[in-house]
Phi, psi and omega in degrees: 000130178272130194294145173308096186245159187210148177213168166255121191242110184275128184223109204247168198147159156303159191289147172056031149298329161107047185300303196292329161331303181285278193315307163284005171246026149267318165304319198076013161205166222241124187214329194245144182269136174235132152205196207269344162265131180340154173050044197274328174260136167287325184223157198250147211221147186249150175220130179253100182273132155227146164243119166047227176278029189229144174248135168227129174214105199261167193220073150336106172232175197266146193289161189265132201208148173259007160281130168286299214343272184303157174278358162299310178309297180316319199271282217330288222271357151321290185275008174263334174270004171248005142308018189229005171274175174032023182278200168218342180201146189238121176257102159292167171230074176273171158256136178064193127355327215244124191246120202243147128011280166295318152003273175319310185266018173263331201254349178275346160292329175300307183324304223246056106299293183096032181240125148329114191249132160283062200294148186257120177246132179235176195054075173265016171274352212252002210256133220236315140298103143293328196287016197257336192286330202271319166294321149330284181312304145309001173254342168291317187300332152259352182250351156224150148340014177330145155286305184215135179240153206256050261251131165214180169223087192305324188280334175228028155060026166263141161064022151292328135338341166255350204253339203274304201321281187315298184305286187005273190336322185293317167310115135328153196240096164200171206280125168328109171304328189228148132355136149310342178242024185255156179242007167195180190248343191268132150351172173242017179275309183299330177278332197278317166307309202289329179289310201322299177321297189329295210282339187285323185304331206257339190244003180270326188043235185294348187264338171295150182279118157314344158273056197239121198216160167228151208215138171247134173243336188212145173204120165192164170247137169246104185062029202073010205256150168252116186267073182277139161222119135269125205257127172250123173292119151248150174269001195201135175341289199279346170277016154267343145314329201275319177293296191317286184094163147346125193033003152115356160325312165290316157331298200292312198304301182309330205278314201292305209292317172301349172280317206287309196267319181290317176309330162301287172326324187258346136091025243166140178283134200217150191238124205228102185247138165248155168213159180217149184203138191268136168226099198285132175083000195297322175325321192220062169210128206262337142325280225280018176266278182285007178260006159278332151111051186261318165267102220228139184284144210248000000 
């Protein structure tokens, strides 16, 4: 029998690189929220793949941006750098080819672990050149210490298979942290918030306010029914007119599409109630940051 390895896989980048993407379509199921704006995750969420004797267990974090400002900005990038202590293998995530600034300092942070780092060039379907990427790969490749670098496309699952091969090699050889069948540590009260965001981020687009949070007050089952009272948190009047919509319309829309996925999640018929309520200053008050469950011992 062949021994058992296991690692902590830190999966790190800038914002809206597609970090949460790339992660749930190596589980093959949705644990993490995406949408096309920036900072859309918030918390760093473990998602656990095993093959055979290897346990892989990422750690999906909110992209690293050098605005501080509010203290929600601070605490993100708190866990996304401090998801890089104690890992066995660091996955960067870039997009394409286009190499930023930040970059540069995500990755001299990487470096400087002393951890194998995988760097990702992700959206190559998004590449107009192909013949253009394999030299973009070699001048990243001479010019930092990647362990391996990775050209995929997480949104159509191409080349993860090369990419899980490369983290393998990388495993510490010790006994499996999760079930083989369990794929995350968070909760479904938590995850179920997390769709609620999701759907608000996707139907607000440019008009949501980042200061925006969702709180489950009630989760509980009856007679097979799963029974949700969801409270979405805002800091200002009108940007709770704004959740609402006209006649309670946008509210209803966020409400129908977060039910259709949580009953998939849930494997269950679910009765979905919203409510929106303003809470002025929450963003950057760093009490009420943990009693959301935003500040987490790291």
């Amino acid at each position: 029998m062949s021994a058992q390895r296991c690692g902590l896989i830190a999966i790190i980048g800038r914002p809206n690189v597609g970090k949460s993407t790339l992660l749930n379509h190596i589980l093959g199921q949705k644990i993490s929220i995406t949408s096309r704006k920036p900072q859309t995750t918030r918390h760093r969420i473990l998602g656990v793949e095993t093959i055979d004797d290897d346990q892989m267990v990422f750690v999906d974090t909110p992209g690293l941006h050098r605005d501080q400002g509010k203290a929600l900005n601070r605490v993100m990038n708190k866990a996304a750098l401090g998801s890089m202590g104690d890992v066995d293998v660091i996955v960067m995530v870039v997009d394409r080819p286009e190499w930023s600034e930040e970059d540069d300092l995500i990755a001299e942070r990487a470096l400087s672990v002393g951890v194998p780092v995988v760097l990702v060039i992700n959206k190559i379907d998004r590449i107009d050149q192909k013949q253009s990427l394999l030299p973009a790969m070699q001048v990243i490749a001479e010019q930092r210490a990647f362990s391996a670098i990775v050209p995929v496309s997480a949104l159509r699952s191409k080349h993860l298979d090369d990419l899980l091969r490369e983290i393998r090699q990388y495993l510490p050889e010790t006994v499996h942290l999760f079930p083989p069948d369990q794929i995350t540590d968070r909760s479904e009260r938590f995850l179920v918030a997390e769709i609620v965001r999701e759907k608000l981020v996707r139907q607000l687009g440019e008009e949501l306010p980042y200061a925006n949070t969702v709180q489950i007050e009630e989760f509980r089952e009856d007679r097979g029914i799963v029974h949700i009272s969801a409270l979405i948190i805002v800091e200002k009047a009108g940007q709770k007119a704004i959740v609402i919509g006209r006649g309670g319309a946008r509210l209803k829309k966020v409400g129908e599409e977060a039910r259709a996925d949580i009953q998939r999640l849930l494997d269950s018929k679910v009765m979905l109630k919203l409510w929106v309520k303003v809470r002025s200053g929450w963003a950057d008050d760093e009490r009420a940051l943990r009693s959301l469950g935003y500040v987490e011992d790291q």
